[in-house]
C-alpha positions in Angstrom: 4.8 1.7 3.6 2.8 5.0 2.5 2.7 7.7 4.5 3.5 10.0 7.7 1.3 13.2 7.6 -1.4 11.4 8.4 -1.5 8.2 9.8 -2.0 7.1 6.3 1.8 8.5 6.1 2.6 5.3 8.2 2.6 3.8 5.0 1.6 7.3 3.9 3.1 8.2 7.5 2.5 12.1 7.7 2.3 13.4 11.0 -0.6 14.1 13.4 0.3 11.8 16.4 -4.1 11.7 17.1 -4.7 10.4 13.9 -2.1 7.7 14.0 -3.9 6.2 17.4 -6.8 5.3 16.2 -10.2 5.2 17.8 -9.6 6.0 21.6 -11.3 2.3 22.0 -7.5 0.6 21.0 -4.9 0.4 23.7 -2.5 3.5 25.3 -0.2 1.6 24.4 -0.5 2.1 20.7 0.7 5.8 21.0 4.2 4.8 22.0 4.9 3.6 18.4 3.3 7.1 16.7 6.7 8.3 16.6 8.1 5.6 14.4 4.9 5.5 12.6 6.1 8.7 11.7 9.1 8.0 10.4 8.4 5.0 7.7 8.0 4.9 4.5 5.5 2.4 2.5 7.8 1.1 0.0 9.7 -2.3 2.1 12.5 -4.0 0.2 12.2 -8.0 1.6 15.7 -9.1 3.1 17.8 -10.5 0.5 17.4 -14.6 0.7 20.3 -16.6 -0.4 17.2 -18.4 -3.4 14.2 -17.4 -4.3 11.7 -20.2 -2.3 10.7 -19.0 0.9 12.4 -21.3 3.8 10.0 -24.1 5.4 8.3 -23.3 8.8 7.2 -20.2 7.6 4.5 -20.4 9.3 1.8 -20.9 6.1 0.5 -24.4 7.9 -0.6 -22.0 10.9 -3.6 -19.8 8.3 -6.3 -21.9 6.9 -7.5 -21.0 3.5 -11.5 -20.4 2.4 -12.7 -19.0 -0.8 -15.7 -16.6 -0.3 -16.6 -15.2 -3.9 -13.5 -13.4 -5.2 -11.8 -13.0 -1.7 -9.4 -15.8 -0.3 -9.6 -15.6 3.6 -6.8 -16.5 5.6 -8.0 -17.9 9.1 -5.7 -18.0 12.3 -8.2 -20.6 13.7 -6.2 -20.6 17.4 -4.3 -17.5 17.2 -0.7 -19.1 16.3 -0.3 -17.1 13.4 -0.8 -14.1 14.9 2.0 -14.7 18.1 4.3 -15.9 15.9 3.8 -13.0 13.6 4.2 -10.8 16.1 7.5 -12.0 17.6 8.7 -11.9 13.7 7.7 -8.2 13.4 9.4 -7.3 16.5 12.5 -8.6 15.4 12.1 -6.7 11.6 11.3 -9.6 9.6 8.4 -8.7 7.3 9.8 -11.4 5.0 8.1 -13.9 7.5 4.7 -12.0 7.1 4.9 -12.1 3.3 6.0 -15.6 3.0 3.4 -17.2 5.6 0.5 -15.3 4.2 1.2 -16.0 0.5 2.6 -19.4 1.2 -0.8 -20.1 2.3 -2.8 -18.8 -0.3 -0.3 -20.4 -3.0 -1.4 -24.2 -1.0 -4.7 -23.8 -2.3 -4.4 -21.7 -5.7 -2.4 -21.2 -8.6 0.7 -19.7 -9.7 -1.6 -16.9 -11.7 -1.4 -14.0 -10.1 1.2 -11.0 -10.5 0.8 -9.2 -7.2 -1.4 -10.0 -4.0 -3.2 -7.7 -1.8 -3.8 -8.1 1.5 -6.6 -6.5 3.8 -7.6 -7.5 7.3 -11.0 -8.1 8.7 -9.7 -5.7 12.5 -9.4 -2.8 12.8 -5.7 -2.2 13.8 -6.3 1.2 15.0 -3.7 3.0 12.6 -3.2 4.2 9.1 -0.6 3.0 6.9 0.0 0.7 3.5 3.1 -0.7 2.1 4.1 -2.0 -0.9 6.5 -4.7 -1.1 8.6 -5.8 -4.3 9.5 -9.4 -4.6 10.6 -8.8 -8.4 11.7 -6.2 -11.0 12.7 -7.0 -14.8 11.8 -3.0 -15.9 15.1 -0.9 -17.1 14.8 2.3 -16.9 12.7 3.2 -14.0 15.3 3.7 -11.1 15.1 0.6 -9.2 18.8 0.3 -8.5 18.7 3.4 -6.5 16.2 1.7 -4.1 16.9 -2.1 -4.1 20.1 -4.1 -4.2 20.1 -4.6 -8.0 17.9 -3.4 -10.8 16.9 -6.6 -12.1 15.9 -9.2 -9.3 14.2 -12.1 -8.5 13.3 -13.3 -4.7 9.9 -14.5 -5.5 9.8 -19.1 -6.2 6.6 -18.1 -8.5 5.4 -15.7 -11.0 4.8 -13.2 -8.4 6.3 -9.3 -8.7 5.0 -7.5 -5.0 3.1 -7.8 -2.3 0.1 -5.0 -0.7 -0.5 -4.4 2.2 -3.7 -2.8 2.3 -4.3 -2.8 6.5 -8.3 -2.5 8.0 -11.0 -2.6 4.7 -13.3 -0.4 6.6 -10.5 2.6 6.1 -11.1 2.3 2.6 -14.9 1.1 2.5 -15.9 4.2 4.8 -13.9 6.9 2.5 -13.4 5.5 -0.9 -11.6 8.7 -2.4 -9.1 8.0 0.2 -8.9 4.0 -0.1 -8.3 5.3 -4.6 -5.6 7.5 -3.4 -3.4 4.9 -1.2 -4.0 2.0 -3.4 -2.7 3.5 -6.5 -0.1 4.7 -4.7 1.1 1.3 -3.4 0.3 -0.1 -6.8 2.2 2.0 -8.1 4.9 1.7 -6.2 5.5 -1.8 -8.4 7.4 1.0 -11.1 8.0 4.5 -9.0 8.8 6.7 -8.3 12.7 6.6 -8.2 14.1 8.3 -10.9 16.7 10.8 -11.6 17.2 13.7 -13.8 19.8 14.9 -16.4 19.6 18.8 -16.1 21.9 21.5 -15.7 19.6 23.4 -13.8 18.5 20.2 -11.6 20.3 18.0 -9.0 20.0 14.5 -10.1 17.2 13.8 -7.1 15.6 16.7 -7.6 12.3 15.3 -8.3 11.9 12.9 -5.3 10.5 14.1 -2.1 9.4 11.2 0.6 12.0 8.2 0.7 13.6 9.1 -2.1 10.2 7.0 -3.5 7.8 9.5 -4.4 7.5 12.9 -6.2 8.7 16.2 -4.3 6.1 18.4 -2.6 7.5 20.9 -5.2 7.2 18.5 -8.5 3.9 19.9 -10.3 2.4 16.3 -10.9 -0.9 18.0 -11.1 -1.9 15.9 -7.8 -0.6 12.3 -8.4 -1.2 9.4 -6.4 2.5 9.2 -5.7 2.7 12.9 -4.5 3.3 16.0 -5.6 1.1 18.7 -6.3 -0.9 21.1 -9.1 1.1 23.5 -8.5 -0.6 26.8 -10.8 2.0 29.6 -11.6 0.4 33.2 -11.0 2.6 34.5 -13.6 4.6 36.8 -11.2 7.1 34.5 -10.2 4.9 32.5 -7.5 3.1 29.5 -7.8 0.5 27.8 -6.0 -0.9 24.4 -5.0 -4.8 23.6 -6.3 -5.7 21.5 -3.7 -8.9 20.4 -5.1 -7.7 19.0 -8.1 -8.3 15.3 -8.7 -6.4 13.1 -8.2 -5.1 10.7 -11.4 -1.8 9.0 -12.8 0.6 11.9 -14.9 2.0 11.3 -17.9 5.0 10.4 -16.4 3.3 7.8 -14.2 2.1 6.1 -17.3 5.1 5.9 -19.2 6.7 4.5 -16.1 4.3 1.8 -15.9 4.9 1.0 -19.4 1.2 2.4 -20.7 2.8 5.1 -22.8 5.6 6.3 -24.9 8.4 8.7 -24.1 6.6 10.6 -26.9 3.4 10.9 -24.7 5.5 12.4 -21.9 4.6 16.2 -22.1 7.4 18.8 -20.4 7.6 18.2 -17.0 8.2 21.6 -14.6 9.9 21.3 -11.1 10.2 24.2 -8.5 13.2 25.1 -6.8 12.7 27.0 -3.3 15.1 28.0 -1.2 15.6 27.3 2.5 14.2 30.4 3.7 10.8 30.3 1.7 10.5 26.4 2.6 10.7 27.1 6.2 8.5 30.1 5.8 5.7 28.3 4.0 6.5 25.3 7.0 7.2 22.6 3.9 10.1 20.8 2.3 10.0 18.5 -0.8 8.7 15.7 1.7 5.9 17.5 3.0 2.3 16.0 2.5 0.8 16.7 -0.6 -2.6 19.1 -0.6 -4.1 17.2 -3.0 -4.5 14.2 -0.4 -4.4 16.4 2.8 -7.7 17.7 1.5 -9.2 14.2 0.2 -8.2 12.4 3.9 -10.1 15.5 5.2 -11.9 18.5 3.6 -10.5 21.5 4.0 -7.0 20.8 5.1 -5.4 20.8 2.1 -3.8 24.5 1.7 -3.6 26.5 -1.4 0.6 26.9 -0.7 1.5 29.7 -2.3 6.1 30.1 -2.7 8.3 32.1 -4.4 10.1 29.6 -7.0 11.9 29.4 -9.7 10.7 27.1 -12.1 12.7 24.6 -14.1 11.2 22.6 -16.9 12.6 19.7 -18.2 11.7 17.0 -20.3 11.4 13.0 -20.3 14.4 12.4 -22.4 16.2 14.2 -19.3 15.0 11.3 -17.1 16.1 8.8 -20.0 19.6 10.8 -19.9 20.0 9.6 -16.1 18.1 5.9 -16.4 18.3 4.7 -19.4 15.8 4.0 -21.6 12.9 1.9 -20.3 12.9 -1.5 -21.5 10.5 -3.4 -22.2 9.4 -0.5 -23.8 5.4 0.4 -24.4 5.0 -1.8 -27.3 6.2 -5.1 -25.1 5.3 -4.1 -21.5 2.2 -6.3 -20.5 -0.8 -4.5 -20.0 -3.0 -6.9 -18.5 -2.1 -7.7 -14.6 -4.0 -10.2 -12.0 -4.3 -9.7 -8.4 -5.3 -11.8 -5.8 -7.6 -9.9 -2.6 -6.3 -11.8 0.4 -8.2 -11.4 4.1 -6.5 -11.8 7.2 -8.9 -13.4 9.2 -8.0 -13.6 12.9 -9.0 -16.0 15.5 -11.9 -14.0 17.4 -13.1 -12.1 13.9 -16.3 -13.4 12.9 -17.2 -11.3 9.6 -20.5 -11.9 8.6 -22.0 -11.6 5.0 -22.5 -7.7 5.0 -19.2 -7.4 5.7 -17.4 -9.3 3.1 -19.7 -8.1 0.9 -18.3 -4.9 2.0 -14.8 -6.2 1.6 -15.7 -7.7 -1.8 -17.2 -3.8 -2.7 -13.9 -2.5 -1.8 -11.7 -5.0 -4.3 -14.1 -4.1 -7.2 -14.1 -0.3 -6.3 -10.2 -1.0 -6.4 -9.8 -2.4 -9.5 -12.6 -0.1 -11.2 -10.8 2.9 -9.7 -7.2 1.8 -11.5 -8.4 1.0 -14.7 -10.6 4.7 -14.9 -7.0 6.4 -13.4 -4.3 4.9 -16.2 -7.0 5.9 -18.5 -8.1 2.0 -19.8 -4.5 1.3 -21.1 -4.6 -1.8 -18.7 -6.4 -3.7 -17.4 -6.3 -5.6 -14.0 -8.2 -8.6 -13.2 -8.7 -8.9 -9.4 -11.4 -12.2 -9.4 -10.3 -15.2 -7.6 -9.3 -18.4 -10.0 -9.6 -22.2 -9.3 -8.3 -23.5 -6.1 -9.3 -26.0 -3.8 -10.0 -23.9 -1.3 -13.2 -25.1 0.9 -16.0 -22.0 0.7 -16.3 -19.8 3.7 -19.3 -21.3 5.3 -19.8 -24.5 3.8 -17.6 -26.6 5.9 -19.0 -28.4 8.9 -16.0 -30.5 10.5 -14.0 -29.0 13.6 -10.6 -29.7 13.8 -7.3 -28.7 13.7 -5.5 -26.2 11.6 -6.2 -27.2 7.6 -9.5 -28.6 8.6 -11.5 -25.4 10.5 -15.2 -25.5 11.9 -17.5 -23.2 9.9 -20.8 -22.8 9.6 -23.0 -19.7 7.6 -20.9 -17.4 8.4 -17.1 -19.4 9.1 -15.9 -20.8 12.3 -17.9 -20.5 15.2 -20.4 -18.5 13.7 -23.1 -19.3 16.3 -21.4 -17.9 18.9 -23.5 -15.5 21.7 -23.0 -11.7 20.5 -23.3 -9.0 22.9 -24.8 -6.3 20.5 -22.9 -3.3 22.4 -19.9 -5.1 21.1 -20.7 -4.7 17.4 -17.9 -2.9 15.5 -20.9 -1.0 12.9 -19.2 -3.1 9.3 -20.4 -6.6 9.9 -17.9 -7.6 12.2 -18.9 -9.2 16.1 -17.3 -11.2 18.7 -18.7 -13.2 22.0 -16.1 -11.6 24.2 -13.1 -9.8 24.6 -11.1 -11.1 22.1 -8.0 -13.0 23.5 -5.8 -11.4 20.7 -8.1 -8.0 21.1 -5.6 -6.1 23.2 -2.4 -7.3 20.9 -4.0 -6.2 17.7 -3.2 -2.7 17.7 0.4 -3.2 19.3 0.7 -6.0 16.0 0.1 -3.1 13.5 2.1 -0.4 15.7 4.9 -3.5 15.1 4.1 -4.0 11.5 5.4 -0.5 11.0 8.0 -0.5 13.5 9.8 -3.2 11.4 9.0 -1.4 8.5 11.0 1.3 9.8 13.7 -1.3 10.9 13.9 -2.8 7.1 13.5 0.2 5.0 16.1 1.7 2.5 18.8 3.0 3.7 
């Protein structure tokens, strides 16, 4: 999962135990996870399965499936899912989660898509994103030093990871943000893990968070996966430019397979000691600046530390990986993504929102694209499926065959305005899963805690 500075840290879990609860409107009961929160990375290796097809009874006959436009929706029509779900994430089985969810989506579409992305219509009252890989065929890039092999396979279709993307309205309220933590977790599908060959360097010197993202002290000149722009004062200090936008290095690209080793400029590392690390209150995992200031102006700092600076080069990395294979000339450039919505029992999202949800796939994919510089492209629109639109069915019934009518099941229901969330969203009552929600998403990261890396 991403973070732990901010709540965002929860899959970014940075570390301000307010921010982690949420709106004071979720349950107390949410704080009591805060701490593990804290703790988790975003990056969730799925427990090894003796083959690649998920089991049976995975609980994909529990979601319906809808099409609305270039979103698939997911609908727990009685709330089975959902208990279920949450007895699996108490336990630490998030392969249940990803297998259920796709599972159902794969019923109903084809085996097209390279990497699924999943958002939910609540709000769970927490911050956090993970990334999950279900497959990895790249040399080169350090995967053995975070997953049981290099090259593996534990998906049954063409399918290389899995996003968790949490509440859209985190993203559709602060975009810059919602750029930030996507291209992080996308990015998470090729780093960062690697080591470096240098006599000046330890071999992990670069990583900083999980051993899966950059060190506070790496200047990445603000990357999605951490780091900082770091600017050297030229009297043997450096510090971070907080302000500076945020985009995919050189280094990123060439991991992903968009450039050559020959487009990788020298890299430069900082080495600070103890002293001036606990003086400046920051060790290579710290948050970086660069998205402490975009998650809220003004908190990013402009760090300044005594360093010495080491630069090094990519064909250091290739010393300690290998080189990457497929190289830039075979590695696909072209990826498709399905946008799947978790669609609870008591959610009723209306057409402003999921055109709101639908803004925040586009702004997605546009955002990627701009940031590796238009050597890729990714295609996030929905393909055929038989998937009944959102809306246009009219026949109650059980799970497979859910009421709808304009706006999905139950849509006519009585509204008490005060109850409106403010993004499309509206129920008739308390919800009956309303109070489990948030204690769901403290669980989701909970057993993200309980199945990352060692």
């Amino acid at each position: 999962m991403l973070y732990a500075m901010f709540p965002f840290y929860a899959a970014l879990t940075l570390a301000t135990p307010s921010a982690v609860a949420g709106p004071a409107t979720h349950p107390q009961d949410l704080v009591d996870f805060a701490s593990a929160l804290r703790a988790q990375g975003d990056f969730i290796v799925p427990k090894a399965r003796s083959g690649t097809a998920p089991p049976a009874g995975n609980g994909s006959n529990k979601l319906d499936v809808y099409r609305h436009g270039d979103l698939a929706l997911l609908h727990d029509p009685d709330g089975e899912w959902f208990s279920e779900a949450t007895t699996h994430v108490i336990s630490g089985d998030i392969n249940w989660i990803l297998d259920s969810t796709s599972g159902a989506f794969y019923k109903s579409f084809g085996d097209d898509y390279d990497f699924v992305t999943l958002m939910m219509v609540r709000d769970l009252g927490m911050f956090f994103a993970f990334y999950s890989p279900l497959s990895n065929d790249v040399l080169g890039i350090g995967y053995d030093s975070v997953t049981p092999g290099e090259v593996f396979d534990q998906s049954s279709n063409k399918l290389q990871g899995y996003i968790f993307m949490n509440y859209y309205g985190l993203w559709s309220q602060d975009p810059e943000v919602g750029r930030y933590v996507f291209n992080q977790e996308f990015m998470h599908r090729w780093g960062s893990f690697v080591n470096v060959d240098h006599a000046d360097l330890d071999a992990n010197a670069l990583l900083g968070r999980d051993v899966a993202h950059w060190s506070y002290y790496f200047n990445t000149t603000n990357s999605p996966m951490e780091g900082n722009a770091w600017l050297d004062n030229g009297d043997g200090t450096w510090t971070v430019d907080p302000s500076a936008t945020s985009t995919y290095s050189d280094l990123d690209l060439y991991l992903m397979g968009l450039v050559g080793p020959q487009a990788v400029g020298p890299q430069t590392v900082l080495l600070v000691d103890d002293a001036e690390q606990e003086r400046v209150g920051r060790d290579a995992t710290a948050t970086p600046e660069g998205f402490a200031e975009a998650y809220a102006a003004g908190s990013g700092q402009a760090t300044s530390v005594t360093a010495q600076s080491v630069v090094f080069t990519v064909d250091d990395i290739i010393a300690a990986e290998g080189s990457r294979v497929p190289s830039v000339g075979d590695s696909p450039k072209t990826f498709k993504m399905a946008f799947l919505v978790l669609v609870l029992s008591d959610d009723q999202p209306d057409e402003a929102m999921l055109a709101e949800i639908d803004t925040v796939r586009q702004t997605f994919e546009a955002d990627w694209e701009a940031d590796v510089q238009g050597l890729a492209d990714l295609d996030t629109t929905l393909g055929a499926g038989d998937a009944p639109t959102w809306g246009d069915s009219a026949d109650s019934g059980d799970s497979g065959d859910s009421a709808t009518t304009d706006s999905g099941p139950d849509a006519d229901a009585p509204v008490d305005a005060e109850e409106k969330s403010g993004c499309g969203c509206t129920t008739a009552q308390t919800p009956k899963t309303g109070l489990l929600v948030p204690l769901f998403g403290a669980l989701l990261g909970l057993a993200a805690l309980l199945r990352r890396r060692a």
